[in-house]
C-alpha angles and dihedrals in degrees: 000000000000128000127236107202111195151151109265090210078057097056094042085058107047087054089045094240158074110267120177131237088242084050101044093054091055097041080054091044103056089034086064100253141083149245110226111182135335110196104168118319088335105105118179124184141195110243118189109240092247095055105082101145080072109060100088125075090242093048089049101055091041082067098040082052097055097039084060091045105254126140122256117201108245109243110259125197124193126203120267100180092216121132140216124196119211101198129148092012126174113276080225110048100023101156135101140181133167149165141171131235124188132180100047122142115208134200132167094287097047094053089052090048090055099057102038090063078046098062093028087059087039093049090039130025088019094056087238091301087321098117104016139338129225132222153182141211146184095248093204094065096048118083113214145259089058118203122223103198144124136260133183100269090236090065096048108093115176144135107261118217109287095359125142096217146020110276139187124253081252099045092059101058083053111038098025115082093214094051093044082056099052093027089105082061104067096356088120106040123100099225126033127217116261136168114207118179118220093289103055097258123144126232103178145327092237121230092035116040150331127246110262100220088052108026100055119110120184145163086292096053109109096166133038138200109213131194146155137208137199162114096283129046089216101042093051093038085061095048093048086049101045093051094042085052089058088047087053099053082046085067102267139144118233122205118179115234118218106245105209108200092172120285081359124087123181130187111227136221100036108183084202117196123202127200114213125178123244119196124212106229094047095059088052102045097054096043098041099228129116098237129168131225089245092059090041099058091043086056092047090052080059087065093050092259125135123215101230092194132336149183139172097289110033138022128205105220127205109208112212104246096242097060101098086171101071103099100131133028082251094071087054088044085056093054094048082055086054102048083046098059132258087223093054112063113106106250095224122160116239116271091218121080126193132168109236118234133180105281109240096247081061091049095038090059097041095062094043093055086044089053091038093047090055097055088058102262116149111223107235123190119209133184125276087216115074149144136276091232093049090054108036117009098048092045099054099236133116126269101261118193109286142159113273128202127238123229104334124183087234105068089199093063124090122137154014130274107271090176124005097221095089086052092053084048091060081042087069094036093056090038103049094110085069122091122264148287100056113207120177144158140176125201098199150140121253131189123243133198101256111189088178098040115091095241102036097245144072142195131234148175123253141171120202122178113186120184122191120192143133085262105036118148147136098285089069107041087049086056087057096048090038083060105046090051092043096058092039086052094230121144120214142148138215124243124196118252157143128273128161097218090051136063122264106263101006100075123086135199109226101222115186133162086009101300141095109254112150140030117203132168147106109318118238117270075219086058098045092048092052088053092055086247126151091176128090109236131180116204142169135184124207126206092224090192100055083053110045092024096242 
């Protein structure tokens, strides 16, 4: 949760009455969110974390109108014809996104309005600078077209924002508070962020901090340049976005800039509006109601949609530009949930009964760790996240579609398991000081490339059995395998074939019931040696849900 700290006058008058404190909490309540404390005209309120667009004053009683059934004005843009060209930007912190407001007409609270949505989007959305920084500027003191480029930190000379003196890109990461508190963020890089306008002048050295010649608004500022930097065109678009429709409902007057990254030119902000489809049997199957398209598309209004058409069966749905959290109908079915009332849904007890049991999968591992127990194997249990070179490279196979991971802490983490005998193989590296043989196996699930699935992965069972010792071939590791499908009663054979983690003839492919389930045979010397491993050692590794149909 996030917390939106505001004034309570400053809410009332945004929704244009007077709402009680009793009222308020159970507006926020069946809206998903929560009141936290009112103590005199301080209001703070509980904001879930994908909910951005809300953690401004103005975004919040926008909702609250609609969810009372009250009209918001749609964000317009008009069209400025002012340019700004991204060139030469940092490798790091290559983004750029700007606009411009005029007519605004600023006083204290406003000011502090303005950057509180400021630090919110930057704690917050924008991961505390992390992932992008916001600014503002007095528009009549910048000359167009403005420049959003990089410079060595030693070359870049400026006053920075409530600084006594010029000081150097460097400096101020070391003698500004503000840069010693962001430092962490660019102190490495070779060239720092800047936006410069026609004459040369800075702005700002984006994360850290803005010019203070240039980047100061006060009571007087009537018009603002806006702009926001970062590492992802999206992220930063949203937060732009976010921050100019606050200035909007402020009063002002927004106007889109044109963003020249080369040959490229983009027009920001979008307000981009998408349009996703509802259907009506869905809504009313998980959330157990009988609701028409009619009231559906009333409760929807509550959540700022619009229903583009409709009939009995299906809604299009027009999702508002600043809801980065619509990605699946459920989302809108959770909405629709909202605008019905929480409160409201009948407690009734299911009319089905049923007896719980053990699911097969579960039964199923627990008799082949019993077998495999017995014959004196050890369970491990790896880790689902893993590397590319564990998976692939030291086990001499090609890289095959997976699902890779996003910025991780741990550089050398990348992916999820795709098979679990590469993680039995770290098992034995970490574990050679033990005394032989080495007999392990592992009953899991792994994660596979899916092109038709919806979210491009599956799961699925395996089994993989690994033995290291001075004498370790494919007779054993066949016994083992001849056991398990014995006991089990399943019939199978063994085709010759090619595999890169196993020696040439002396790896099989399992085939039963006509499939190809298992692969079994004498590990590589190439493997082992990857692997930092002097044993032998024989191995197979069995996909449990293409042979029981799980």
């Amino acid at each position: 949760m996030v917390i939106l700290e505001t004034k309570y006058s400053l809410l009332n008058s945004l929704l244009g009455k007077k709402i009680n404190e009793k009222e308020l909490e159970e507006t926020l309540f069946e809206m998903g969110y929560e009141l936290e404390s009112i103590t005199g005209d301080e209001l703070r309120v509980d904001i879930t974390a994908e909910r951005p667009d809300l953690l401004s004053t103005y975004g919040l009683a926008r909702a609250i109108r609609a969810y009372f059934g009250m009209k918001n004005e749609k964000y317009k843009l008009k069209e400025s014809g002012l340019v700004v060209n991204v060139t030469g930007a940092a490798k790091e912190w290559s983004y750029a996104v700007a606009c411009v407001v005029k007519g605004l007409k600023f006083d204290d609270g406003r000011i502090k309005e303005v950057i509180r949505i400021q630090e919110k989007l930057g704690a917050t959305l924008l991961r505390n600078r992390r992932k992008g920084g916001l600014g503002l500027y007095p528009l009549n003191k910048i000359k167009f077209p403005v420049t959003y480029t990089s410079e060595e930190p030693g070359k870049i000379r400026f006053k920075p924002l409530e600084g006594q003196q010029i000081m150097s890109g460097s400096q101020i990461l070391e003698r500004h508070p503000t840069g010693r508190t962001y430092k962490h963020l660019i102190e490495n890089w070779k060239r720092f962020p800047l936006f410069k306008d026609a004459v040369g002048q800075i702005l700002s050295m984006p994360p850290i901090i803005n010019s203070h010649e240039l980047g100061k608004i006060d009571e007087t500022t009537k018009d603002v340049f806006v702009e926001c930097t970062g590492t992802e065109l999206k992220t930063i678009n949203l937060a732009l976005s976010i921050l100019v429709g606050a200035l909007i409902d402020m009063g002002g007057e927004a106007s889109a800039l044109k963003m020249k990254y080369g040959a490229k030119t983009i027009v920001s902000p979008e307000f981009k509006e998408e349009v996703q489809g509802l259907e009506v049997k869905k809504v009313n199957r998980l959330l157990g109601l009988e609701l028409s398209a009619e009231k559906i598309k009333k409760l929807l209004e509550k959540s700022m949609y619009e229903v583009k058409s409709f009939n009995k069966e299906r809604l299009e749905v027009i999702v508002p530009p600043l809801r980065s959290d619509i990605w699946h109908e459920v989302d809108l079915i959770d909405d629709v949930a909202r605008g019905y009332g929480f409160n409201d849904f009948e407690l009734r007890m299911k009319s089905v009964e049923s007896t719980g049991e053990t699911t097969l999968a579960v039964k199923l591992k627990e008799e082949l760790a019993g077998l495999l127990v017995g014959l004196g194997y050890q369970e491990a249990f790896t880790l689902m996240l893993t590397s590319k070179q564990d998976q692939f490279e030291k086990m001499k196979v090609k890289e095959a579609k997976h699902i890779q991971l996003g910025k991780s802490v741990e550089g050398s983490i990348n992916m999820l398991r795709c098979w679990l005998l590469p993680e039995l193989m770290k098992a034995l590296t970490y574990n050679q000081s033990a005394e032989y043989p080495h007999k392990l196996f592992e009953i899991s699930q792994v994660t596979l490339f899916d092109e038709k699935a919806e979210v491009k992965s599956k799961e699925t069972l395996r089994l993989a059995v690994v033995c290291s010792n001075a004498s370790a071939n494919f007779t054993e590791i066949k016994q083992v395998l001849d056991y398990l499908l014995s006991v089990i009663g399943m019939e199978y054979t063994i085709e010759e074939t090619e595999h890169g983690s196993f020696i040439p003839g002396r790896v099989g492919r399992v085939m039963a019931k006509g499939r190809p389930v298992a692969y079994l045979g004498e590990i590589k010397p190439e493997v082992l040696a990857a692997w930092g491993l002097e044993m032998p050692a024989c191995a197979l590794e069995m996909d449990l849900a293409e042979l029981f149909g799980l």
